[in-house]
DRENSEBA-351913 format. One line per 2 residues: number of its first residue (from 1); their letters; for each residue x, y negated, z negated of C-alpha. Coordinates in nm, 3 decimals, always signed. Layout:
! DRENSEBA-351913
NUM> A> X/Y/Z; ...
***
This chain:
! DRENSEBA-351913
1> XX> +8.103/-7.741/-6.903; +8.415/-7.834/-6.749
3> XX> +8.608/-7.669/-6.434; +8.820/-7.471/-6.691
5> XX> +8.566/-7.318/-6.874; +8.420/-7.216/-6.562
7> XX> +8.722/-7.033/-6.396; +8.744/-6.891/-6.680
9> XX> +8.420/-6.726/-6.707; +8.440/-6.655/-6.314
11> XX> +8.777/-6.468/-6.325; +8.750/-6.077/-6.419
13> XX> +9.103/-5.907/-6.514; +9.163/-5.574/-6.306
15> XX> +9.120/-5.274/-6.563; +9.154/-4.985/-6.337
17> XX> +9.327/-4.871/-6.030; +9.006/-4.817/-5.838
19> XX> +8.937/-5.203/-5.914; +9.275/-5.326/-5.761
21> XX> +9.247/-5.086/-5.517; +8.913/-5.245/-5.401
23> XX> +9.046/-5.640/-5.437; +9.371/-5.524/-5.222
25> XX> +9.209/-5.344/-4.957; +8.925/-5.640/-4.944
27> XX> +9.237/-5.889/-4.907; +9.381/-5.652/-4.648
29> XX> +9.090/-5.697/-4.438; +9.050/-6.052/-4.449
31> XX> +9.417/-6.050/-4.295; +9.356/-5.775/-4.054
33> XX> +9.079/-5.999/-3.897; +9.312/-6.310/-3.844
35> XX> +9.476/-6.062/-3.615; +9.175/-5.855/-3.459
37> XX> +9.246/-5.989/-3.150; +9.621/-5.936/-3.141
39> XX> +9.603/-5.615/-2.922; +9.412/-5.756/-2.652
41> XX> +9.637/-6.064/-2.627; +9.942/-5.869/-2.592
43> XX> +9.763/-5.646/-2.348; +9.701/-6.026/-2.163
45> XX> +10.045/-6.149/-2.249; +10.215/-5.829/-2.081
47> XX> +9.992/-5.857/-1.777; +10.111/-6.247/-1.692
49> XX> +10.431/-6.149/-1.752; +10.421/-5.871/-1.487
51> XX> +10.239/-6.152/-1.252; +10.539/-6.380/-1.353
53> XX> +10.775/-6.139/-1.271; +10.675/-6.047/-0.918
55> XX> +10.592/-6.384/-0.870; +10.932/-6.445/-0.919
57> XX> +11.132/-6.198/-0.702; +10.833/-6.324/-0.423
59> XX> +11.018/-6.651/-0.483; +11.344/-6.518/-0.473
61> XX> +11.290/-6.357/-0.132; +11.126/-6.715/-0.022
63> XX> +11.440/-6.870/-0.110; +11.685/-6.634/+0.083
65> XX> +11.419/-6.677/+0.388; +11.417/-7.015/+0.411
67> XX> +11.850/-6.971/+0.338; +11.851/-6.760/+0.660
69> XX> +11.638/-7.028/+0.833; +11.795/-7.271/+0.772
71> XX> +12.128/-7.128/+0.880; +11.968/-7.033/+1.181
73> XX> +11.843/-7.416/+1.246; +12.171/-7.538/+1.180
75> XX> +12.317/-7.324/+1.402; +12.071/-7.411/+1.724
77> XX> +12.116/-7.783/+1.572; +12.496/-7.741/+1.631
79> XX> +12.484/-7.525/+2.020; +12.293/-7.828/+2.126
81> XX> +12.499/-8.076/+1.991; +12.823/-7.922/+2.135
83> XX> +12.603/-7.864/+2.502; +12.530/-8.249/+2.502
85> XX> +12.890/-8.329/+2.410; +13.004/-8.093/+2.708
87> XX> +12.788/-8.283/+2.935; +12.866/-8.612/+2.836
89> XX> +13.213/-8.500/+2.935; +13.109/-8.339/+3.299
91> XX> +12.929/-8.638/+3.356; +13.233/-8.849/+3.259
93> XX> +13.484/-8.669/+3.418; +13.245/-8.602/+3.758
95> XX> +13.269/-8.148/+3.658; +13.019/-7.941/+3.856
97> XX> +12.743/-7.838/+3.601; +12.845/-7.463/+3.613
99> XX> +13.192/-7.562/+3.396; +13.056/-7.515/+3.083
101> XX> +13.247/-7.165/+3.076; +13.617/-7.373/+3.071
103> XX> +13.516/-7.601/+2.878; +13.580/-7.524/+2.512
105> XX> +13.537/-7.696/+2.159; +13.284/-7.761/+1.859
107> XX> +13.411/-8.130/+1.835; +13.328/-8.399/+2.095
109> XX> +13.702/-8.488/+2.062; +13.793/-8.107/+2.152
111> XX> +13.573/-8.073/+2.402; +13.654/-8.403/+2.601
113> XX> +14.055/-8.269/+2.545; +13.956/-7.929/+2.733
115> XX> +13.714/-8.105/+2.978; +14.009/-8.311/+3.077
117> XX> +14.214/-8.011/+3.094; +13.968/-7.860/+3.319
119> XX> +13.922/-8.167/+3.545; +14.333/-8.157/+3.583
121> XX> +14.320/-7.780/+3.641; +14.025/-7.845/+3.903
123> XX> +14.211/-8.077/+4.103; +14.465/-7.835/+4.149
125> XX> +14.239/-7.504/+4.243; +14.167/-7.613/+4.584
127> XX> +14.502/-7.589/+4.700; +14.552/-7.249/+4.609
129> XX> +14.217/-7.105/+4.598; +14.179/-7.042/+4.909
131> XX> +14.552/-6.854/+4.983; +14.755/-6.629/+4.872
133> XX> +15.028/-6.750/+4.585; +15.289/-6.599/+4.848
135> XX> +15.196/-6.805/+5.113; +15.295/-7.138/+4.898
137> XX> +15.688/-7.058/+4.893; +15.847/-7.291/+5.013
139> XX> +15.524/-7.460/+5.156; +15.571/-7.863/+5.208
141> XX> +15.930/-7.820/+5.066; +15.775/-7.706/+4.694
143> XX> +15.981/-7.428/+4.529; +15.673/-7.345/+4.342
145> XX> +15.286/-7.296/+4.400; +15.044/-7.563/+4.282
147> XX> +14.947/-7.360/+3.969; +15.256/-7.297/+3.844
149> XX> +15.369/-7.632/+3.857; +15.059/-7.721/+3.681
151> XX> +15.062/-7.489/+3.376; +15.493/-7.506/+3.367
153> XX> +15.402/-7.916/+3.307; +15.039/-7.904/+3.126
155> XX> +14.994/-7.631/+2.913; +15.384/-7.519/+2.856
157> X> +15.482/-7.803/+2.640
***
C-alpha cells in the first residue's frame, strides 16, 4: 500500500452534528492547553509590573534626593570658596579677622574690590570714631569730616 491509500482509509467524513461537535470541541482543547497557564502568568506579569512601578517612583524620589544634595554640597562648596577668597584678601590687605561682615562678593575679583574698599574706609574710621562728626568742623582747616570726604570721593562717583 502506498501513503495515499492509507490516508485514505484513515480519514472518516463527519456525518452528524454530534460527530463535529466532538472533533471541534477535542481541537478546542488541544488549544486551550497551549494556554493553561496564561492566567497565572498574567497574575505574575501584573505583580512585576506593580514591583516595577514602585520601584520606579523609589527611584524617582532617589533622584530628587540626591538633586537636593547636591545643591546643598554645591552650596557649602561655594560659602567656603568665597570665605577663603575673603581671607586671602584680609591677609593681603593686613584686615582684622572680624571684617568678614564689610566685606562683600561671590567672586574673588568682587571681593578683593570691596576688601579694598574696606581697607580705604578703615583707614579713615579712626579719625572719627572716636568723636563726634561736630567736633571735626573746621578741625585742621578741613571744611568737612574725614568720612564725608571719603564717601563724597570713593563711593560718590
Amino acid at each position: 500500500m502506498t501513503d495515499q491509500t492509507a490516508k485514505e482509509k484513515k480519514f472518516k467524513a463527519i456525518e452528524t452534528q454530534e460527530e463535529l461537535d466532538k472533533v471541534v470541541d477535542s481541537r478546542l482543547a488541544r488549544e486551550r492547553a497551549k494556554y493553561a497557564d496564561y492566567e497565572d502568568l498574567k497574575t505574575i506579569v501584573d505583580s512585576r509590573q506593580e514591583e516595577l512601578d514602585k520601584a520606579a517612583a523609589e527611584n524617582e524620589e532617589l533622584k530628587n534626593s540626591l538633586s537636593a544634595v547636591n545643591d546643598e554640597l554645591a552650596a557649602y562648596k561655594k560659602g567656603i570658596q568665597v570665605a577663603t577668597w575673603k581671607n586671602r584678601a584680609k591677609v593681603a590687605l593686613n584686615l582684622p579677622d572680624d571684617a568678614d561682615e564689610f566685606i562683600r562678593g561671590d567672586t574673588e575679583e568682587a571681593i578683593m574690590k570691596s576688601a579694598r574698599d574696606f581697607a580705604i574706609a578703615a583707614e579713615v574710621a579712626p579719625m572719627w570714631a572716636t568723636r563726634e562728626r561736630a567736633d571735626w568742623k573746621g578741625v585742621g582747616g578741613q571744611e568737612e569730616d574725614p568720612l564725608t570726604e571719603f564717601f563724597r570721593k570713593n563711593v560718590t562717583r
